[in-house]
N, C-alpha and C positions, 0 to 999 in steps of 0.2 A: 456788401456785407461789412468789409472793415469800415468805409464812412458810419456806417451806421453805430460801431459798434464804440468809435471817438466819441460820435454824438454823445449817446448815451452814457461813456465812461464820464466824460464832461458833464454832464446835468448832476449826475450823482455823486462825481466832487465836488461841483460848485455847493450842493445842497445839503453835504456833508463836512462843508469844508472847514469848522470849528474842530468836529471828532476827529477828523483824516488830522488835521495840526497836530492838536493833544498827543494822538496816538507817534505821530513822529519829532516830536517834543520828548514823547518818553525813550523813543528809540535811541533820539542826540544824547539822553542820559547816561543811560547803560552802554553806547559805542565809545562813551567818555575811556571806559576799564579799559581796554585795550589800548587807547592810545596814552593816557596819563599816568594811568596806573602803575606799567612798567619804568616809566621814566620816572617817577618818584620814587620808587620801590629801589631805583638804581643807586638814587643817593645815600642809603643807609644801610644797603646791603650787597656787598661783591657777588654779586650771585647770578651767571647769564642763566643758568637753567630757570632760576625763579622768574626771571622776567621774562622767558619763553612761556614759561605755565603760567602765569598771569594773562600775556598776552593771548594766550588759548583759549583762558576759561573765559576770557573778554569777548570771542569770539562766537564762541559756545552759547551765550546769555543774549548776545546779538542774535543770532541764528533762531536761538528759543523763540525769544519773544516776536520776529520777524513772521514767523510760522503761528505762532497765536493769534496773533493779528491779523494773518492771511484766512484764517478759518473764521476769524471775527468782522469782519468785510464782507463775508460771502453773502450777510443778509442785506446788505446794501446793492450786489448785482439783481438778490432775486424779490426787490420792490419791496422790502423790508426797512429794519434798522435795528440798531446796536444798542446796549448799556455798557460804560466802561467796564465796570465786574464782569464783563462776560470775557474780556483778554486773560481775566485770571482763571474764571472757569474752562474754556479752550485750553490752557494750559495742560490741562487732566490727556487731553489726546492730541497736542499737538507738539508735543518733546520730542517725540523718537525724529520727526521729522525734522526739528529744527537743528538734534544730534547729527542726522545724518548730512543735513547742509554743510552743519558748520567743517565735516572732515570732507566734505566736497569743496570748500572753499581750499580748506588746507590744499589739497590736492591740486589743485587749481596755481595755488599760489607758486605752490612746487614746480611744478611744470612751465611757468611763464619764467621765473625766477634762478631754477638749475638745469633742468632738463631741456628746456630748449636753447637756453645759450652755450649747454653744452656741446650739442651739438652743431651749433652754429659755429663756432668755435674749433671744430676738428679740421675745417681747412682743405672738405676733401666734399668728392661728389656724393660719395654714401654718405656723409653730416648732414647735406644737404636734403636727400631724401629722407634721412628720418627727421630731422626737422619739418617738411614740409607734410609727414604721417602726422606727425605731434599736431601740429597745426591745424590741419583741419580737423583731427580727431578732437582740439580744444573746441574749436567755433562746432561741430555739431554737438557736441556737449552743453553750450552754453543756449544751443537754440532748442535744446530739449528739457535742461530744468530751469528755463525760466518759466516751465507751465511747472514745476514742481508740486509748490507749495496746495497751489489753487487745486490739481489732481489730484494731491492728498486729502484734500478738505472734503474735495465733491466726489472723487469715485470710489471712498473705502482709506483708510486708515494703517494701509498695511504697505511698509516702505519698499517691497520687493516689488509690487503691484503699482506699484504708483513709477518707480521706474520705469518699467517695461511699458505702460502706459505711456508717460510723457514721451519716451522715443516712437511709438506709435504714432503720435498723434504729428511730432516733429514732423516722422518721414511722410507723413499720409496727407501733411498740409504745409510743404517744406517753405514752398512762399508766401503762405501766413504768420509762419514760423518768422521767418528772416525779418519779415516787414515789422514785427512787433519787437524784436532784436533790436531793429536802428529805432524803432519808436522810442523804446524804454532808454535807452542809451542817449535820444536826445531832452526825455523827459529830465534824465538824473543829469544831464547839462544843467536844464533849467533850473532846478533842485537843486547845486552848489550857488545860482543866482540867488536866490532865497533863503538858501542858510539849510537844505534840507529840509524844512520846515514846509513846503509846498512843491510839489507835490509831494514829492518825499519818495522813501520808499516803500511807505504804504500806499500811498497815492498810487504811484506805480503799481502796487501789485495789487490795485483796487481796478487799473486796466486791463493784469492779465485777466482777473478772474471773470472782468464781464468779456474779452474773448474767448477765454477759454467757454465760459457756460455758454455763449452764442452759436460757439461751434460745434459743441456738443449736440446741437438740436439737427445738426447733416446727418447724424449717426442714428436720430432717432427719425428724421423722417428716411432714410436709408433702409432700415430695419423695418419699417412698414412697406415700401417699395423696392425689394431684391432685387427687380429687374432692371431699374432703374440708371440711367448712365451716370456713372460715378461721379464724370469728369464736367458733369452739368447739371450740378445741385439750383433749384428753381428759389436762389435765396428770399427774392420778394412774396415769394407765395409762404413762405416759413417763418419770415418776419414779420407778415401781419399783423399777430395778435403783439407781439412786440411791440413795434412800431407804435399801437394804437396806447398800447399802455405807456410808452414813454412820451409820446406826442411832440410838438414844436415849440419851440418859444420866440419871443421877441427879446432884443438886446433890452428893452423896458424892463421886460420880465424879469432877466436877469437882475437887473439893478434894483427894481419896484414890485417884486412878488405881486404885494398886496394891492397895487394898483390894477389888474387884468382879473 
């Protein structure tokens, strides 16, 4: 199922791969606020709070637009396609979510930044253990909203529900979870080789969303077959019509569409 699911992520950025740019073109724009922003803001004004709230709202607008785009991709998993006007329409139901990232990130930052070196820091066995609480409490944090966004999009619009959701789906598919972890994490390597511009991090969050939508379909052939053993989902019988709609290519194809 994950081979399958690279494939297909792969055809749909190659085949989008002008929009997926653009759209992370706009994102190198807006992540500019945050990092330049306060350090200009420094020279004419003594001011650390201002450059913290600078810094925030740069974050804030990052997260927004991040989540816009993540519900604006979605028709690209499901054999569709996008108009750019639609990042701004998305916008209308994709704030609350990109608000609640961006004080996820904050929190985030928090904890790698003060709380864990704090405790690293105290020089005793108990520092230790809550360090090593914090810790994994970060890493399964991190392997459960990285289906955040995509969640949000697809199963309802309501940021309580969409939590409690992604850690479902975390624990109930915990080395799907993980594997898509180091995936993304080696994609956004290849993404600083590129300038961010390819894949990007919409590119990336153009792979959650066709894993997460792929996996979604366990839940629904599951809910037809109750009896069924959990622990041995029948994936080629479930990705047939899948399969049949994404098909094969040849490296030709790639390079010469119009040639096949």
């Amino acid at each position: 199922m994950i081979g399958f699911v690279i494939r297909k992520a792969f055809y749909d950025l190659w085949d989008n791969m002008f929009k997926i740019v653009v759209l992370n073109i706009g994102f190198l724009i807006i992540v500019s606020i945050p990092i330049f922003l306060p350090a200009l803001t420094a020279k004419y004004f003594d001011s650390t709070a201002l450059e913290i709230a600078l810094s925030a709202f740069g974050i804030l607008l990052c997260c927004v637009y991040l989540a816009s785009a993540a519900v604006t991709i979605k028709s690209i998993s499901d054999y569709s396609s996008f108009e750019f006007v639609d990042i701004f329409r998305n916008l209308k139901t994709a704030w609350p979510a990109g608000i609640f990232m961006s004080f996820f990130v904050f929190i985030l930052f928090l904890v790698m930044t003060v709380i864990l070196p704090f405790y690293l820091t105290m020089d005793s066995p108990l520092g230790i253990v809550f360090a090593a609480i914090v810790f994994w409490m970060m890493i399964l944090a991190l392997l459960s909203f990285q289906f955040y966004f995509s969640v949000y999009a697809r199963l309802g619009s309501k940021i309580r529900k969409s939590i409690k959701k992604c850690m479902i789906i975390s624990l109930d598919n915990s080395g799907f979870a993980f594997f898509f972890l180091i995936h993304n994490l080696i994609a956004l390597i290849i993404s600083v080789v590129f300038v961010f511009i390819f894949p990007g991090p919409v590119g990336i969050f153009l792979y959650i969303d066709e894993a997460l939508r792929l996996r979604l379909l366990k839940y629904d052939w599951l809910e037809a077959n109750p009896d069924a053993n959990r622990r041995k989902i029948p994936w080629d019988a479930i990705l047939i019509e899948e399969r049949e709609k994404t098909g094969t290519r040849s490296f030709r194809n790639f390079i010469f569409p119009w040639k096949d």
